[in-house]
Phi, psi and omega in degrees: 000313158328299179274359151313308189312302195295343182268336197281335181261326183253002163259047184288359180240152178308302197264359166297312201274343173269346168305345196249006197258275178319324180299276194311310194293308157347289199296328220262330201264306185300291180328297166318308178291339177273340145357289189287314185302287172239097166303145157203189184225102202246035135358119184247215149200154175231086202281094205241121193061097164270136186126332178281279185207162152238125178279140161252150179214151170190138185267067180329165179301285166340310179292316165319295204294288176305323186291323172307351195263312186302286194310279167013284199291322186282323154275356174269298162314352165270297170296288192301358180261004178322126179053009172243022180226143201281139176324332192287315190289334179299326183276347181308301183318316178301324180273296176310347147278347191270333169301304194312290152352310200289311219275352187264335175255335173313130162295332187275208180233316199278331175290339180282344192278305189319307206297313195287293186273351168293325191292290217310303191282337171285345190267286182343315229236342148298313185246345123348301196249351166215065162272147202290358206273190204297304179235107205262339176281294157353318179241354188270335192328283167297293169318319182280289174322310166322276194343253193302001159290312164299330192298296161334324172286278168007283171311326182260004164275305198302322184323302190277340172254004134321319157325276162312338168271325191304324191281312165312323201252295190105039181231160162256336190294126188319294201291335168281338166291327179299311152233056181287285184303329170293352184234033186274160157219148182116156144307292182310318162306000170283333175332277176332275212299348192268320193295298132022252157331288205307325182285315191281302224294319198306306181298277192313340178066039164318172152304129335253040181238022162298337200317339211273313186326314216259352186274338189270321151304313183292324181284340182296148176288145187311357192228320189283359180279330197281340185288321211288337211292310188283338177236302177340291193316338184258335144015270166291352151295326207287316168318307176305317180252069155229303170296317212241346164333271193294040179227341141292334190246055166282144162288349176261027170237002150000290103359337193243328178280320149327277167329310152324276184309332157322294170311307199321290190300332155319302187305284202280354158275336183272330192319286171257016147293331153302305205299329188291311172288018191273140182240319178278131166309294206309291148056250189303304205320308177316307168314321210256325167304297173329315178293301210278299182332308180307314195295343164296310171325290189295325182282002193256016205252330169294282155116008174248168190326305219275345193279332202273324185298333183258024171284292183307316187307317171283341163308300176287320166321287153338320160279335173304304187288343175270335165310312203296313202267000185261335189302319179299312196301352198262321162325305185283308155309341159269332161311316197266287193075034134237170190234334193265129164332296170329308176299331200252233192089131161078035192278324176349300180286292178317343193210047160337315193299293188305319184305303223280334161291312159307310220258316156292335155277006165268337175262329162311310186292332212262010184049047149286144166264143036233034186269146183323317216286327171310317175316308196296298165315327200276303192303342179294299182309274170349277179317326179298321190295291166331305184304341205083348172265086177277349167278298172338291193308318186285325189282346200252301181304306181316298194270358149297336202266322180290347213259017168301319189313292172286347164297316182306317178319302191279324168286317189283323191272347174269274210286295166319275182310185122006139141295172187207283195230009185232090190317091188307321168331315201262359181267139165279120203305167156302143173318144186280338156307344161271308208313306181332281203297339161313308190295320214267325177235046132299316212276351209263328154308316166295303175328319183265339153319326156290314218229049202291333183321324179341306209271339185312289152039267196275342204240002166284289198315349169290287198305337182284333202294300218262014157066062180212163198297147193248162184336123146322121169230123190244026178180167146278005190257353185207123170333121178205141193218148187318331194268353192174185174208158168237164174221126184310283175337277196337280192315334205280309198281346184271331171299326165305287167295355177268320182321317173292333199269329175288319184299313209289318159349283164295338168271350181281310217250270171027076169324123200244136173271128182298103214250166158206132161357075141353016224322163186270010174251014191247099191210162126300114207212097200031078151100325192222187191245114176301155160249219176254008179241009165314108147320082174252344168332130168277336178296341188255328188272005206266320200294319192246020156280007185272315182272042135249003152299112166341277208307317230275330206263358161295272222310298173321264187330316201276135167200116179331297220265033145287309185294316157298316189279010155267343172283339204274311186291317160321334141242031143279310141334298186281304185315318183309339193265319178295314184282002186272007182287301180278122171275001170104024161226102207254035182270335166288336182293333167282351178307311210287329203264346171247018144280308183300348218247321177300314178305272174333310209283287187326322170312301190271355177285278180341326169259354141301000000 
């Protein structure tokens, strides 16, 4: 909150505000690690109208584990945004960590509501005020207006049943409300914790409260879409399990954790099947954040050591590789100055560091090994199996297997495909303030791939904090579950060695085929000779051959935020007919409201 102030009053020079910006974000990351290194315990309180209420704040293992995840991302993000962003976005960013901060330590009820709306309203006013899209007045508009009418339900749902624990427990303190929802039994005690949910699910950009995720990723500035993919979005994890752990892992809940895993799985098949028709790179990416979010949702729905653990594992995956590919994708959009798939092609030679890059956050994303993004699915896959919900599973396993598609999309439509509106000759690699932090967290994706163990550590001491049994861990190279083990080394040297033995292959025997120049139109294409207005880009036609797949082309065609923006003019129609109650004046409007008030009284005198 300090360096909000300090950049917004002493940065008034380019390199004083990103120095005071990357410095503070640094002391915030070190700090934090020393934590890790020697905990200790600075809890406070603050007595505020004492005999009323008290804020509390203490930072948990868990809460560590997030906050660590924001400061990361937000230093790594702060360096690739070196000089293109004005003091007002930097102190806006400072004041939404400093929100984030409140709300990752709180104790209270009234300090997690404070924490929750400086991020929600300073990130709104962030992508509000500095949006990236072509006509930011025009299009953030709408896009800005979603947003924060949900950020808004969102608030006033969590508000009334913070409310509502309070008039139950007679604490403002969170752990009495928490166990409060552990020990309801019924459906009507559930109303609260379901009501609840819906507000963290809203934030996290569950099934059906996503609408918001994919126009506020595309519109957003490019280094700040990669902070909301990777540390915002968890939020709502984070919520979930402060409030709702042992409120899944109730034996009467059963039924309700089901369910959960359901939206999850539900959530990460319309995701990516949307990411696949996406023609905007942000786009897919955005879609594709829905989806991974989900496979967390389920596995923490599941509720045993190895599910939550491999809830976390993915999680922290997920912020490496959505850094890694928005940091590129914002790169290639600054090269270019395109956004659309349609647009790019045939980037490969001019921007290798990016093909390469790309090409490790997609086999990461698509949870391949021997790369991290497999470790998570795998312990997730698992757990489900132990649990027994072997339809969950199949239902979860679909939209991974598809999500082969869009990956495929994203490498193929920048790189790969026909050039289009972008000369490849005339393009240039990414700026070296994307390349760094792109290098540091490839190298950080291969590292947990190796080493998935890396991670067992810090997430035993999560599950011990959250009182629940912790993990085996018998190597850093490797995994392990009743049903089975993986070994990181292991997966790294046999994908490794078959790799060598085809190159070393192709390089002995390997026949080299006679080439010659080419123009890129000189093909056949039914039949006939494309022109230069031919659609030949894999980026334009992949969306819509999707939607001859039965499930894909229902999923496609249909789209929730049409269905909301007609209930919204529909009570937009009746509020108009309601305002008309009032008339704009208001000693009659107080006239009309103490006749109603009087009339109810008479009313309820008579029926006494």
């Amino acid at each position: 909150m300090v360096s909000a102030l300090a950049v917004f009053f002493l940065g008034t020079h380019k390199i004083i505000r990103e120095l005071l910006s990357i410095v503070s974000l640094a002391l915030l990351t070190g700090l934090l690690l020393m934590r890790i290194v020697s905990p200790v315990s600075d809890d406070f309180t603050w007595q505020y109208m004492p005999g009323f209420f008290t804020l509390s704040f203490s930072l948990s293992s868990f809460g560590l584990l997030f906050a660590l995840i924001a400061a990361i991302s937000g230093l790594l993000k702060s360096f690739a945004s070196w000089g293109i962003n004005s003091k007002g976005y930097h102190a806006l960013f400072h004041l939404m960590m400093g929100g984030l901060m409140i709300l990752l330590s709180a104790g209270d009820y009234i300090s997690f509501f404070l924490g929750w709306e400086i991020m929600t309203w300073s990130s709104f006013m962030l992508f509000n005020n500095f949006s990236s899209a072509d006509d930011p007045i025009e299009k953030s508009q709408d896009t800005g207006f979603l947003f924060i009418t949900l950020s808004l339900i969102s608030a006033l749902l969590m508000l009334g049943v913070l409310f509502f624990l309070y008039n139950r427990t007679g604490s403002m303190n969170i752990a009495d409300g928490v166990a409060w929802l552990h020990g309801v039994k019924g459906l009507p005690s559930w109303i609260p914790g379901l009501l609840l949910m819906s507000a963290f699910f809203l934030k996290s950009g569950l099934l059906p409260f996503h609408v918001w995720v994919p126009g506020t990723y595309r519109e957003a500035p490019h280094t700040f879409t990669a902070f909301l993919s990777a540390a915002l979005s968890k939020v709502g994890i984070y919520a979930f399990i402060l409030f709702f752990l042992p409120f899944s892992l109730n034996e009467g809940s059963g039924q309700i954790s089901y369910l959960i895993a359901w939206i999850g799985a539900i959530t990460a098949t319309v995701a990516t099947f949307k990411a696949i028709e996406q023609n905007d790179m942000k786009g897919l990416l955005a879609y594709s954040s829905i989806g991974q979010m989900a496979y967390v949702f389920t596995a923490m729905a599941v509720g045993s050591s190895l599910a939550m653990g491999g809830a976390l594992f993915q999680m922290v995956n997920h912020s490496l590789i959505k850094l890694l590919l928005f940091f590129i994708v914002a790169g290639i959009i600054e090269r270019t100055g395109k956004t659309r798939f349609d647009q790019l092609g045939g980037l490969i030679y001019k921007m290798p560091f990016s093909f390469i890059g790309v090409l490790v956050g997609i086999i990461a994303l698509a949870g391949m090994p021997p790369l991290s993004g497999f470790y998570g699915k795998w312990m997730i896959y698992t757990s489900l199996i132990e649990k027994g919900w072997l339809l969950v599973l199949t239902g979860i396993v679909l939209p991974s297997t598809a999500a082969f598609i869009y990956c495929y999309k994203l490498i193929y439509g920048i790189f790969l495909g026909h050039p289009t509106e972008v000369n490849p000759e005339e393009a240039k690699e990414i700026s070296p303030r994307y390349r760094v932090p792109s290098g540091l967290l490839m190298a950080s994706i291969v590292l947990l791939g190796l080493f998935p163990g890396l991670i067992l550590k810090p997430v035993n001491v999560l599950l011990s904090d959250l009182g629940m049994e912790t993990l085996a861990l018998t190597s850093q190279g490797s995994l392990n579950a009743a049903s089975g083990s993986v070994s990181g080394f292991m997966v790294m040297n046999v994908f490794g060695g078959v790799f060598a033995v085809i190159l070393i292959l192709l390089s002995l025997f390997g026949k080299k085929a006679p080439t010659r120049n080419l123009h890129r139109l000189d093909i056949a294409y039914a039949g006939e000779l494309p022109t230069e207005q031919t659609p030949l880009h894999y980026g334009r036609g992949l969306g819509h051959e999707v939607k001859r797949v039965a499930i894909a082309g229902a999923i496609v065609k249909r789209s929730l935020t049409e269905k909301y923006m007609k209930i919204g003019n529909q009570l937009g129609g009746i509020l108009e007919h309601v305002r008309g109650f009032y008339p704009g004046n208001g000693q009659v409007s107080l006239i009309m409201t103490m006749v109603g008030a009087a009339a109810v009284a008479l009313l309820i005198g008579l029926k006494g």
